[in-house]
ROTIFI-73803 format. One record per residue (C-alpha): x, y negated, z; residue in three letters. Coordinates in pm, whole numbers, padded with zeros to 5 digits, always signed. Layout:
! ROTIFI-73803
XYZALA...
This chain:
! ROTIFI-73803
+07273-00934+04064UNK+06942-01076+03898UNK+06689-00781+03984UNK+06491-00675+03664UNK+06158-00699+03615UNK+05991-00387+03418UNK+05718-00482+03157UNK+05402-00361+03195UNK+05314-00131+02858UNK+05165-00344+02591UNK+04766-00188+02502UNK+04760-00134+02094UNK+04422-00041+02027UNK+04395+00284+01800UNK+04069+00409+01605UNK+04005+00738+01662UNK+04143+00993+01414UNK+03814+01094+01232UNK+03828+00691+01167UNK+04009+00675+00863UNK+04072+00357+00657UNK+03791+00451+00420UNK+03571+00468+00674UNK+03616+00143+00865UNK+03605-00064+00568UNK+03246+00098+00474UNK+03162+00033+00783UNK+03253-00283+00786UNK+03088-00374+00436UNK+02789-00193+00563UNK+02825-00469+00886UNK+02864-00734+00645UNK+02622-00686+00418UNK+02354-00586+00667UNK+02386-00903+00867UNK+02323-01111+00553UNK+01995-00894+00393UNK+01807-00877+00700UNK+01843-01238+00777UNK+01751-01271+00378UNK+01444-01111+00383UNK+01279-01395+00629UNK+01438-01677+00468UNK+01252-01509+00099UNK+00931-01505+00241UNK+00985-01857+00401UNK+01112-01995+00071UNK+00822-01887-00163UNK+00619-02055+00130UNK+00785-02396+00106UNK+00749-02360-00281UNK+00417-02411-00224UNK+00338-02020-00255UNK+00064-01831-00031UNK+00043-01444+00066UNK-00018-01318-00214UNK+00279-01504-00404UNK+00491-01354-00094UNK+00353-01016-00219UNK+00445-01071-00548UNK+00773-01164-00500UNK+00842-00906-00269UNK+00758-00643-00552UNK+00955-00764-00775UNK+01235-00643-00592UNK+01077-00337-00500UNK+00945-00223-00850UNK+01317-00203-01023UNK+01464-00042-00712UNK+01288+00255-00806UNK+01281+00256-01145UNK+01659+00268-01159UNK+01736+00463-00858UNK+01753+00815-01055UNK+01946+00665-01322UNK+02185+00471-01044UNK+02240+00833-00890UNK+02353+00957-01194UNK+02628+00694-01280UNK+02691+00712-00927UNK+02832+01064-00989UNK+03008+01007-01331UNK+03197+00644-01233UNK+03410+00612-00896UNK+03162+00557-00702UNK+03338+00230-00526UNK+03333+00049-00803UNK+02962+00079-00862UNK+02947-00021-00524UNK+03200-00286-00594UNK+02952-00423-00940UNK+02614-00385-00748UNK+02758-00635-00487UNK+02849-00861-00745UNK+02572-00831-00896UNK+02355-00963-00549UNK+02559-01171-00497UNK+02551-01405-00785UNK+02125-01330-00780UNK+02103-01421-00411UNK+02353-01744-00520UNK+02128-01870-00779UNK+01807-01860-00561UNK+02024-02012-00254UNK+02075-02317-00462UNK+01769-02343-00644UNK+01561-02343-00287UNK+01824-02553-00144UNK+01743-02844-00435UNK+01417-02781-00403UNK+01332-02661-00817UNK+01265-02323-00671UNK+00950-02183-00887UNK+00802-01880-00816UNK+00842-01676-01101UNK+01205-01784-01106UNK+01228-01623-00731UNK+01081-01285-00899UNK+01303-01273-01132UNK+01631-01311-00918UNK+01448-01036-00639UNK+01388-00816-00965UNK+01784-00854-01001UNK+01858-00809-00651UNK+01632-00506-00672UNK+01856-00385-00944UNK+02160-00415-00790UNK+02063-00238-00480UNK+01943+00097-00714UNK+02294+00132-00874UNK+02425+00077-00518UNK+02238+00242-00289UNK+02285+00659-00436UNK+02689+00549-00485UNK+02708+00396-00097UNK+02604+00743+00030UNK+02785+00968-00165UNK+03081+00778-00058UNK+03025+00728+00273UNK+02906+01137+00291UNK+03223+01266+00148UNK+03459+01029+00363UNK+03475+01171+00700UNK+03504+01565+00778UNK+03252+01780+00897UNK+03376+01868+01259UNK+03356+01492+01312UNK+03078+01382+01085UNK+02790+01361+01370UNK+03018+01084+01562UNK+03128+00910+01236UNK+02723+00888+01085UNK+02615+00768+01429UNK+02873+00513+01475UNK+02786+00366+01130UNK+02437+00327+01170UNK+02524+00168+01467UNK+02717-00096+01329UNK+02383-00118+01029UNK+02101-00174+01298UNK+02321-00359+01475UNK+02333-00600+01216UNK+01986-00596+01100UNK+01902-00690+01466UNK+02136-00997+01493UNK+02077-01110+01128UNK+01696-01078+01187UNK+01721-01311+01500UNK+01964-01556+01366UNK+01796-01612+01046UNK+01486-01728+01231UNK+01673-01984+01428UNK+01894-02091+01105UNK+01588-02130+00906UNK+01442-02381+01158UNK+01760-02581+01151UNK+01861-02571+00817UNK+01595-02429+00603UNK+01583-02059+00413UNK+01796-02177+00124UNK+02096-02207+00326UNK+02040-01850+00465UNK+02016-01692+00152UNK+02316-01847+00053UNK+02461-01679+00362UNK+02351-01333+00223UNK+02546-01407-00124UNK+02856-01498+00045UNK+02841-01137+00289UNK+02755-01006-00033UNK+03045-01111-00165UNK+03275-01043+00137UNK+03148-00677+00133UNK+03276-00656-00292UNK+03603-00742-00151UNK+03664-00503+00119UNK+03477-00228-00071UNK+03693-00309-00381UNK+03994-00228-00120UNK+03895+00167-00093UNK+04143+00433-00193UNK+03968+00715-00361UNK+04251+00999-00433UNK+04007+01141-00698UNK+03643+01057-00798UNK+03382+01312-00805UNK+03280+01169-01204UNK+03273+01516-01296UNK+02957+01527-01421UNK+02940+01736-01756UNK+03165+01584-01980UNK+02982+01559-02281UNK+02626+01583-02114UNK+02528+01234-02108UNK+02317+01115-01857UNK+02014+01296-01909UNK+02176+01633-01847UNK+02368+01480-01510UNK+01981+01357-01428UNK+01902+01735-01469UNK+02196+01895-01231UNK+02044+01641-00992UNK+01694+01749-00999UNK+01789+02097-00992UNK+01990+02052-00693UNK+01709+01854-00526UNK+01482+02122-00611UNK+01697+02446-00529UNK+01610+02355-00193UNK+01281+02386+00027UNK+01462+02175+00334UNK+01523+01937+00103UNK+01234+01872-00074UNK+00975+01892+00179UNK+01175+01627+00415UNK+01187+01398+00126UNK+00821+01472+00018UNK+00687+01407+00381UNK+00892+01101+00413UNK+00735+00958+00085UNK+00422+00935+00274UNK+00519+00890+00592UNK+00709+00629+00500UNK+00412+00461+00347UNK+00140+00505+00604UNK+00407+00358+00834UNK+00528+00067+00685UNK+00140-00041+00634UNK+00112+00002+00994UNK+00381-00189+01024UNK+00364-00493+00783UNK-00011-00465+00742UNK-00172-00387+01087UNK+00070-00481+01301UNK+00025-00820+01244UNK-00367-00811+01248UNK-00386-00661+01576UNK-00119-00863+01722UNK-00307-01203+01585UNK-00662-01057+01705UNK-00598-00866+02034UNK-00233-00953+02206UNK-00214-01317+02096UNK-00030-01361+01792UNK+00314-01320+01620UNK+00499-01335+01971UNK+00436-01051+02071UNK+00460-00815+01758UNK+00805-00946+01750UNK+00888-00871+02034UNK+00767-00500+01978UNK+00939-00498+01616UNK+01279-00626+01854UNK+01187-00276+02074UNK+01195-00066+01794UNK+01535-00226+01681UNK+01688-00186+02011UNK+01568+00175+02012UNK+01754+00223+01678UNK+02099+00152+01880UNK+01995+00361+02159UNK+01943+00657+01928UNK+02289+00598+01802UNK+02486+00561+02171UNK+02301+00904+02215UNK+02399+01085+01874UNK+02764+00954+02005UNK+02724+01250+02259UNK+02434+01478+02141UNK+02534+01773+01880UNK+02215+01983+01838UNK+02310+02320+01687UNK+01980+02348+01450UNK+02024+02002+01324UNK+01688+01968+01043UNK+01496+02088+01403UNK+01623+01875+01626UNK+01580+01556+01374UNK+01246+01657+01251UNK+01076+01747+01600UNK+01207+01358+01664UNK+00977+01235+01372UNK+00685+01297+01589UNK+00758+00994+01810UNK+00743+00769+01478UNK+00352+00781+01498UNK+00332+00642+01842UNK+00314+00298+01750UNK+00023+00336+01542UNK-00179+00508+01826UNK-00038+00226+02043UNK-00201-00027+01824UNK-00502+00217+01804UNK-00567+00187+02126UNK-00466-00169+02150UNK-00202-00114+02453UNK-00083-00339+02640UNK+00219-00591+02520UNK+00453-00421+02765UNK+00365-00021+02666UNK+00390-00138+02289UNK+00699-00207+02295UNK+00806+00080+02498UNK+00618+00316+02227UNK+00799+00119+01992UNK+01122+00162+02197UNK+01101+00542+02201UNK+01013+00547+01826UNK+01334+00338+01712UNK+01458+00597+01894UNK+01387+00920+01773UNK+01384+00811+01448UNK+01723+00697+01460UNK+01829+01080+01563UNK+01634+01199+01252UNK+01830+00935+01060UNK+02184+01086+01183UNK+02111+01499+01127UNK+01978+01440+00831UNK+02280+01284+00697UNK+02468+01559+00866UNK+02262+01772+00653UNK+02314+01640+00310UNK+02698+01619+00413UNK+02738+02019+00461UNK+02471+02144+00208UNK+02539+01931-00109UNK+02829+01979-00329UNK+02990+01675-00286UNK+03005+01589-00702UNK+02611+01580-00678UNK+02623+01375-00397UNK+02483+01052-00556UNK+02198+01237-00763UNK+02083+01378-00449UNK+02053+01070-00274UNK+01853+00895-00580UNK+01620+01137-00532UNK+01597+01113-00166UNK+01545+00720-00206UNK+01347+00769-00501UNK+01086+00983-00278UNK+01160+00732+00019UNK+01037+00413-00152UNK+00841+00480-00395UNK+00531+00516-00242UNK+00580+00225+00018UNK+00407-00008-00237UNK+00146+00199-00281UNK+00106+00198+00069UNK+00090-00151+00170UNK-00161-00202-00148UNK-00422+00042-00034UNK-00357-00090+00369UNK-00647-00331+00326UNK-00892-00113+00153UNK-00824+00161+00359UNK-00913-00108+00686UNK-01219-00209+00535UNK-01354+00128+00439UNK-01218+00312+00809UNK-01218-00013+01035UNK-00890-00107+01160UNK-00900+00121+01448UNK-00965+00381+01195UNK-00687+00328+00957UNK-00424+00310+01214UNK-00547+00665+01350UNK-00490+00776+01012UNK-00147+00684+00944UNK-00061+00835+01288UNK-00260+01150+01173UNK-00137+01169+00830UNK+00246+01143+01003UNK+00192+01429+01241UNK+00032+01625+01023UNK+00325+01598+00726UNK+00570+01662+01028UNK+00447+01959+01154UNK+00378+02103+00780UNK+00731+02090+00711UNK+00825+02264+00999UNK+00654+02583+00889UNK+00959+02557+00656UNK+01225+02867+00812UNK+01483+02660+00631UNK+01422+02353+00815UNK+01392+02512+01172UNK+01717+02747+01123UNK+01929+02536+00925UNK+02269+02515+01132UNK+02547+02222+01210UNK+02888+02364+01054UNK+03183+02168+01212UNK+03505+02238+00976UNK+03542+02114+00673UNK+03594+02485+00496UNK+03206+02508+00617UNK+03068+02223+00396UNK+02872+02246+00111UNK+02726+02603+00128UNK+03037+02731+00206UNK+03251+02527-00056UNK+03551+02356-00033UNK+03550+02058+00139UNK+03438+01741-00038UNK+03755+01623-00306UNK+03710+01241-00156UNK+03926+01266+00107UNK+03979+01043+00359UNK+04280+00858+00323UNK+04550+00906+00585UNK+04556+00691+00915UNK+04778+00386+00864UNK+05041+00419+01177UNK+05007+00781+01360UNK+04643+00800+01536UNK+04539+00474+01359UNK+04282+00411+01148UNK+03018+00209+00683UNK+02407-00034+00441UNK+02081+00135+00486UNK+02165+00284+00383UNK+01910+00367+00387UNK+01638+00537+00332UNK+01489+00700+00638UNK+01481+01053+00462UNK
């Protein structure tokens, strides 16, 4: 008799239940286009450059994307919550893609002009206002609450991730090939991420704005929704500055002290590679972490975000930079994940959208203000000066909104019956796992 031989059992892999099919394709998207805008970004800068542009064209350039991004964002909140919300997704991609395709192949052939490359950012810009307010609603209402923490930090993950890798392998594809060819990278991930985005199943759309209303009175809901809520207003009103004084420190002084004091760009990006890395880290640990008084535990973590402009302050050395910058990546990253755990439970989930314009709308729109007054401010303060007071100006805004009882007591809920002030849970469901225990860009803003 021929003895038998038993098989050993074949390994399927299985995504976790809270991993739904929804999910992993915005995730995936998010992956996608990620990889392609941060890698776009350099090659933009590097492409007005070769035109035969200088800083201030950069600048200029660099606006025009900025200055339509928040001019639209209320009003791309707003259709966010009327339309399914995938399929402004779905039109906004489009939409970058064909304007990052069109500047791909006019840098490529070399007819780039400069107002030409404003006008396709001012497009890009555009698209990423409609998008941005519909990619978080979606992404908010498609996992449940009792796994929410797990499914927010994965995603960012899988974001930072990507800005990381696209960051790095834009530099090296720029040397080889030039920044045309890299932005035509981004249009094609734009367009990959329209197609798998285009492939979610919504079982019913949260368009139930006021039929009838029109778009000024869904604008309205929005606001007072924003409003209604002290948490939620003072987070978004610190951030608007925060943001500001630390993206001068960042794009502004940075730079200067790096060039001046620790011997030029390599070693600010090394530091700006820290901070990255401590984005991921603060994601592995929001894997495990689930602080009870979530606005708390998020916002004590903002505090950390001011370290690197004391480091530069003080003109530390290489090494302790990027270790400030390290621990800041960090924290921030943990603010990032409770307080999308926050908008997830508190916010009816048919004013998602709105909500989130506003919260971008408060994130950005100061930035360019920001970055305009960075030089003044360094000439009027000294360098040394200015850097002290973005770190000031952080800490102060941080511990101001923790005066706030509703930010120190608000509470993690963990079933879905708990979301949304005690509401039902959110009416985009996720849809069910494919086989039996089968079966995510950002967004954004830091508030």
């Amino acid at each position: 008799m021929t003895p038998t031989t038993s098989r050993p059992p074949r390994l399927r892999f299985r995504f976790p239940d809270w991993a739904g099919r929804n999910f992993r394709l915005l995730a995936a998207a998010a992956f996608v286009t990620n990889l392609g805008t941060s890698g776009a970004v350099v090659a933009s800068a590097f492409a007005v450059l070769r035109a035969g542009g200088d800083a201030t064209d950069v600048g200029l350039v660099a606006a025009a994307r900025t200055v339509p991004l928040v001019v639209f964002l209320l009003v791309g909140g707003a259709v966010a919550d009327r339309l399914p919300r995938h399929r402004v997704m779905v039109a906004a991609n489009c939409l970058n893609a064909v304007s990052q395709g069109v500047f791909a192949l006019l840098v490529i052939s070399g007819e780039a002009r400069i107002w030409q490359m404003a006008v396709l950012a001012a497009l890009g810009g555009t698209g990423t206002a409609f998008f941005a307010p519909a990619n978080e609603g979606m992404l908010l209402s498609t996992v449940d609450g009792a796994h929410a923490g797990r499914a927010f930090a994965v995603f960012r993950l899988g974001v930072n991730g990507a800005n990381v890798g696209g960051a790095a392998l834009a530099g090296a594809l720029i040397a080889l090939v030039g920044p045309g060819w890299v932005l035509a990278v981004d249009a094609a991930c734009f367009a990959l991420a329209a197609s798998l985005r285009a492939l979610l199943r919504v079982t019913r759309t949260a368009a139930a704005a006021t039929p009838g209303g029109g778009l000024l009175r869904d604008l309205h809901d929005g606001w007072r929704e924003f409003a209604s809520r002290r948490w939620l207003w003072g987070i978004v009103v610190q951030f608007s500055v925060v943001n500001a004084v630390m993206v001068a420190a960042e794009a502004v002084y940075g730079p200067l002290v790096s060039q001046a004091e620790l011997g030029g760009a390599g070693p600010w990006g090394a530091a700006l590679a820290a901070f990255g890395v401590g984005n991921i880290l603060g994601g592995f640990l929001m894997l495990r972490w689930r602080p009870r008084r979530i606005l708390l535990a998020g916002t004590l973590c903002v505090f950390p975000f001011a370290l690197p402009a004391v480091a530069l302050a003080l003109v530390l050395p290489v090494p302790l930079l990027a270790a400030t910058m390290l621990v800041a990546g960090l924290s921030i990253e943990v603010f990032g994940v409770t307080w999308m755990l926050a908008l997830r439970q508190e916010i009816p989930e048919d004013k998602l959208s709105r909500v989130a314009a506003y919260d971008w709308f408060g994130s950005v729109s100061m930035i360019p203000l920001g970055t305009a007054l960075a030089g003044p401010a360094a000439g009027a303060f000294g360098l040394t000066g200015a850097l002290w007071g973005c770190a000031g100006l952080a800490v102060l805004l941080t511990g101001a909104v923790l005066l706030a009882p509703e930010v120190r007591d608000l509470r993690r809920k963990d079933t879905t019956a708990e979301v949304a002030g005690g509401g039902p849970a959110p009416v985009v469901q996720p849809i069910p796992n494919d086989p039996p225990g089968g079966s995510g860009e950002g967004t954004a803003s830091l508030s």
